[in-house]
N, C-alpha and C positions, 0 to 999 in steps of 0.2 A: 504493500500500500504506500501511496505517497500524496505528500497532504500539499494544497492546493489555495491561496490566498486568493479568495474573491469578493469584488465591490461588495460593501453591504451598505448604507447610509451615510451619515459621515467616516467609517471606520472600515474595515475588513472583519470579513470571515474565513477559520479555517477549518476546509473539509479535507474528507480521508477517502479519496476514489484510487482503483487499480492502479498496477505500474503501468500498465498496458493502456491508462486511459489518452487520449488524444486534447492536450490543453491546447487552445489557441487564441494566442494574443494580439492586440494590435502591433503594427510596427511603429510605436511613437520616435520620430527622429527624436534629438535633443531639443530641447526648451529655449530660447531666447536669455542669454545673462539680462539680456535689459532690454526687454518686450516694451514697453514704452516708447524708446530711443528706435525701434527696428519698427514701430507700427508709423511713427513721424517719419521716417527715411520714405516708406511705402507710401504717405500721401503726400509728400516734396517729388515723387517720382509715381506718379500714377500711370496706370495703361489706359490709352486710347483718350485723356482729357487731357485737361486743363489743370493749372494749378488753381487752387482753392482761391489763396488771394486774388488773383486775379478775374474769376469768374464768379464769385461771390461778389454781389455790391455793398456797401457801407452802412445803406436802407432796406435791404433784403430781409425779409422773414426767412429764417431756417428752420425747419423739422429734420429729426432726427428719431428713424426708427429703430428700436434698439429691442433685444430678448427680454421675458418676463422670468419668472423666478423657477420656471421648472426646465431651463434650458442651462448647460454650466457652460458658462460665456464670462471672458472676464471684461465686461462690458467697463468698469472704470478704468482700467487701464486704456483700454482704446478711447473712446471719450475723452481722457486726459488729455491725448495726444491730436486727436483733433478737434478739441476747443482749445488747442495753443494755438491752433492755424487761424481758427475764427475769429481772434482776439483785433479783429478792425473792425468787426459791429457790435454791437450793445447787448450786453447777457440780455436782454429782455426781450431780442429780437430772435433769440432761440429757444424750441421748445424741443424737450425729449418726451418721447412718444413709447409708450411700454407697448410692446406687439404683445397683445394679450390673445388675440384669435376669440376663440367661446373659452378659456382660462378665464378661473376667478381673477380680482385683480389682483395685483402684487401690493400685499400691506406694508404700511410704513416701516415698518421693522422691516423687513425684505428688501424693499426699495435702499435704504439706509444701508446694510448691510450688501448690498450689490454696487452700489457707487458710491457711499461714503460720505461724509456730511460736506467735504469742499463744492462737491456737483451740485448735491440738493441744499446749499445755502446763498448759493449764485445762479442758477438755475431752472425753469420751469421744468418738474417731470409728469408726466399726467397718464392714468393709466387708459389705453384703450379699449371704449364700451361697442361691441359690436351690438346690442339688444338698443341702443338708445337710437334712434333714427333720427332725432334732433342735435346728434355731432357725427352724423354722414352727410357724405354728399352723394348724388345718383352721377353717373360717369357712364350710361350708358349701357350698353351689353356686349359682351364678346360673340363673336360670327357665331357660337352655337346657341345662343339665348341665354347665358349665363347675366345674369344682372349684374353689374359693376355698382356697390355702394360702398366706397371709402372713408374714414376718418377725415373730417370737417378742414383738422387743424390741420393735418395732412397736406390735405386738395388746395387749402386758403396760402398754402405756403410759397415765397418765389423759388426756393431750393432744397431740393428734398433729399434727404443722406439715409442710407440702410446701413445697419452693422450688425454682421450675422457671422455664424459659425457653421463653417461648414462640416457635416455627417451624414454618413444615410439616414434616411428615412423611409422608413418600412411601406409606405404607399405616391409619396411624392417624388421618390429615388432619393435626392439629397436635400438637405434644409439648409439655410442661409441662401442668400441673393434675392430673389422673386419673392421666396415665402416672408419676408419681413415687411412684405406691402400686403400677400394674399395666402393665407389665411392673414397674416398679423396684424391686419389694419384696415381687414374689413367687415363688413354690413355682416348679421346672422344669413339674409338672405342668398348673399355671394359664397360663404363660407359651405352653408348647406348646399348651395349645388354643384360647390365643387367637391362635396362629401357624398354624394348620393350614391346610393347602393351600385347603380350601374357603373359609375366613374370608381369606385372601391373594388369594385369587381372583379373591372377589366386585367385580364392577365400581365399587363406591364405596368400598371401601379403597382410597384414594386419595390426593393430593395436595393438600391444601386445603379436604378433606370432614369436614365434621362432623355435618352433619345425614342420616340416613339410610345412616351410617357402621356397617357393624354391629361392626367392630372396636373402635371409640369408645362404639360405646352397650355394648358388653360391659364396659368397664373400667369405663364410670361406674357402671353397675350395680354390681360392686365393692366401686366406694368410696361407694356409696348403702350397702349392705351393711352395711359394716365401718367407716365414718365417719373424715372428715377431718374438724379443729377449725378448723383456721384454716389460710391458704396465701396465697404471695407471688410472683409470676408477675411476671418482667421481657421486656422485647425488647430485643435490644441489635446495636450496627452489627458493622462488619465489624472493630473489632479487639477487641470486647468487652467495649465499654463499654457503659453500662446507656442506653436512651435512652428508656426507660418503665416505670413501675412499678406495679405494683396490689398489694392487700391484702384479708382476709377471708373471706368463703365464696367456697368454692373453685370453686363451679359459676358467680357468677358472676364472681366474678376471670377464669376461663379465658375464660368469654365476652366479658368487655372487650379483653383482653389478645388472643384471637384477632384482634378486630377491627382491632385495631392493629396484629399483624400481619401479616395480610391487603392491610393499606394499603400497607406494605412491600416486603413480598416477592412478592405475586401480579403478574403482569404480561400485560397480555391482547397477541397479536399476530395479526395479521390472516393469515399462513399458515403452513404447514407448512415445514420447511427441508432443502434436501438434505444437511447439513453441520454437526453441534453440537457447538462444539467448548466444553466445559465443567470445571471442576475441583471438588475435594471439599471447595470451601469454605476451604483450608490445616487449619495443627493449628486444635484438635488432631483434624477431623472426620475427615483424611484417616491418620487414625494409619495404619489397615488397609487392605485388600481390602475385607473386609467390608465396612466402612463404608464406601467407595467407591462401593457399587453404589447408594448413595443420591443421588452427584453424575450417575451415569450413564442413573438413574430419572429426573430431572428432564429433562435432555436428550432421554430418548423421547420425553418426553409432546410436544414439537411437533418431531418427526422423522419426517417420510416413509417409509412403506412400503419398505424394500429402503434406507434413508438410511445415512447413515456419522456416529457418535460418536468426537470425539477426548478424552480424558480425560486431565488431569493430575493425577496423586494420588502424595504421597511414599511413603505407605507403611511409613512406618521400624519396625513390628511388621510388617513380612510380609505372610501372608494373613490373619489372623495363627495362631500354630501351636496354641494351645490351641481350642476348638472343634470341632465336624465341618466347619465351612464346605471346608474342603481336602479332606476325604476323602467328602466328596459332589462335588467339582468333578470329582475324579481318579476318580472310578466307576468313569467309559464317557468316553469320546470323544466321543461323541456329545450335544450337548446336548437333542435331544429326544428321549432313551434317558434321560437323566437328569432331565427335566423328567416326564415319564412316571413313572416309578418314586418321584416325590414326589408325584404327585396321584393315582397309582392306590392307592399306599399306609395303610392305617387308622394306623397305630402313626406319631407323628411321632417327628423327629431332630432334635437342636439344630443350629440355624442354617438349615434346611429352608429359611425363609422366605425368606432372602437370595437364595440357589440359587434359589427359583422364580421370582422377581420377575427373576433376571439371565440365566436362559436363556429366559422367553420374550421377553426382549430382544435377545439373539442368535440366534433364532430369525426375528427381522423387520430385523433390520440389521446392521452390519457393526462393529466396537468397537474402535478404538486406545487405549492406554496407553502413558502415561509416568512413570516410578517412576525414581527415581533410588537406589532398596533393593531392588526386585524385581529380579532376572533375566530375560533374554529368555525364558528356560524355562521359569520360573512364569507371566511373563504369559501364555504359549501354552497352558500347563497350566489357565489360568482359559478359554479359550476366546477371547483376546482379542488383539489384534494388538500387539509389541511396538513402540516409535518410539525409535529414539537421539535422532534430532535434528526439535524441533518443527516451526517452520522447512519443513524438508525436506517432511517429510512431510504438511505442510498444502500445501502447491505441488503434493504426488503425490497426491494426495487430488481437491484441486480441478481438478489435467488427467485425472486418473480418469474423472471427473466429467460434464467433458463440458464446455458453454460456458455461461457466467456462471450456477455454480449459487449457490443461496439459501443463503447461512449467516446462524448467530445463533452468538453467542461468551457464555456465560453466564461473566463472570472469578471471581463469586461462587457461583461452582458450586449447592447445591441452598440457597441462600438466598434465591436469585430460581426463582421458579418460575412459568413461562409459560407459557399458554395459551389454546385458540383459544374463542372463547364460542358 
């Protein structure tokens, strides 16, 4: 046996899987000695723009769209570095924009504790309401009828900046670039349609797709639309430091920045495994439930037909309780009663998407959890199998199992994402 240190909350856990077991990790290059100084080099030398001063006016309104508190982004550090460049108009002329998407807001302690008291004491930061329809603006439709409704402060602004982290994402391919304007700063009604069953569905919302993504090519459409100015896309390792930086136009910032982290995070393996035992990344990915289903998404994609996921996620928001995500788990009992009534349905629900993507995954295998905030009750209520002790239940698992089955141990839960070519 050999013991195996994986994400848990703020801290690590450690388990005891075979010698034989397959660990796979990201390839984090090194860290930046002074991510500050290397994020300032990157907007003094941007791709495909302008420099800041000079394309920024004096009287210009600026927005700045930046991650909310369930994304590990070290959003002060970059802000630092570009409100040095800003510093020819009037702190009052700039507002920071929380890409909240359908996320609760980021509470003051959060907010604080993400940027620090010098941003939010010179600063406007303001959380984004996509449910409020009197701080959107209408922008229209994208060529498939998709309704365009963005943040007010957003739209009102003459320069509008994204700062995003790029990683996979289990149904948009990657996150950061596009996603910092849609989902992150748009209308409930834009967000739901680009959540709908049928767009969740389609077999290239995916994990690592970007081309022939129809989810991705909807947002870019978007922000083709209604224009980004300029944006600053980092990757960074597992505790959050920046370990690459881009600058400029946005389409192709994201395209460098993918590529980088691609090199990363993607990981090819040569089979399938009876056994994935994976985690949500720690904080803050694994705040929720919700966001859980993202470490348990990566784990399908190379788990066998009828396979078994073991999941470690804290939890410490619950399922969490604002949302539908709960009162679509708690329907029906039934998970393909429940997956049914979101894909036979026209009218979507907030949070639909999670629900669909996590029951037709309990619908092909079998899903442990370990939450050290959930109850055994809630885990059984999500359809998932509760574990006291890891340990234990990886030993009951694998004599379950049968004789010497195939495990993969992901400790970086949906930061490494594997699969078969």
């Amino acid at each position: 046996m050999k013991t195996v240190d994986i994400a848990y909350g703020e801290s690590r856990l450690q388990i005891k899987v075979p010698d034989y077991s397959n660990v796979i990790l990201p390839n984090y290059p090194p860290p930046y000695a002074d991510p500050e100084n290397e994020v300032r080099h990157s907007i003094l030398n941007p791709v495909n723009s302008g420099n800041l001063k000079d394309i920024i006016g004096q009287n210009d309104k600026v927005a700045i769209s930046i991650c909310d508190v369930t994304r590990p982004m070290p959003s002060a550090v970059v802000l630092s570095a570009l409100l040095r460049e800003l510093n020819h108009i009037e702190n009052s002329n700039v507002t920071i924009i929380i890409a909240t998407g359908t996320h609760r807001a980021t509470t003051s302690s959060e907010i604080k504790k993400m940027l620090g008291p010098k941003i939010l004491d010179n600063y406007s930061v303001v959380n984004h309401d996509c449910f409020d329809k009197g701080k959107l603006t209408y922008c229209g439709n994208t060529n498939n009828g998709i309704p365009i409704w963005l943040n007010k402060i957003w739209m009102n602004s003459n320069f509008r900046i994204t700062i995003g982290c790029v990683e996979p994402h289990f149904f948009a391919g990657f996150s950061g670039g596009p996603k910092m304007v849609a989902p992150g700063l748009a209308g409930k009604e834009t967000i739901y349609a680009l959540h709908n069953a049928e767009m969740i569905g389609d077999e290239n919302s995916s994990w690592g797709l970007i081309e022939s993504n129809i989810i991705q090519e909807a947002i870019r459409e978007i922000v083709l639309k209604t224009g980004v100015d300029f944006s600053i896309d980092v990757t960074t390792d597992f505790d959050n430091k920046i370990t690459s930086v881009c600058s400029g136009n946005l389409f192709d910032v994201h395209k460098i920045q993918v590529e980088k982290a691609k090199s990363i995070s993607m990981q090819e393996v040569s089979n399938k495994f009876d056994l994935v035992i994976t985690t949500n990344s720690g904080y803050p990915l694994d705040l929720n439930l919700y966001q859980t289903i993202k470490g348990i998404s990566a784990a399908f994609k190379i788990l066998k037909h009828g396979g078994v996921i073991l999941c470690a996620s804290e939890c410490r928001d619950g399922f969490p309780d604002h949302g539908k995500y709960k009162d679509l788990l708690t329907s029906s009992n039934s998970a393909k009663e429940i997956l049914e009534s979101i894909v036979n349905n026209d009218m979507v629900t907030q949070d639909q998407w999670q629900v669909q993507i996590q029951t037709q995954i309990l619908l092909k295998s079998k899903v442990y959890l370990y939450s050290d905030y959930l109850s055994e009750q809630d885990v059984k209520t999500a359809g998932f199998n509760p574990v006291r002790d890891i340990d234990d239940t990886i030993q009951q698992i694998i004599h379950d199992l049968g004789e010497t089955p195939k495990i993969c141990v992901l400790p970086e839960g949906p930061q490494t994402i594997a699969y078969i070519k």
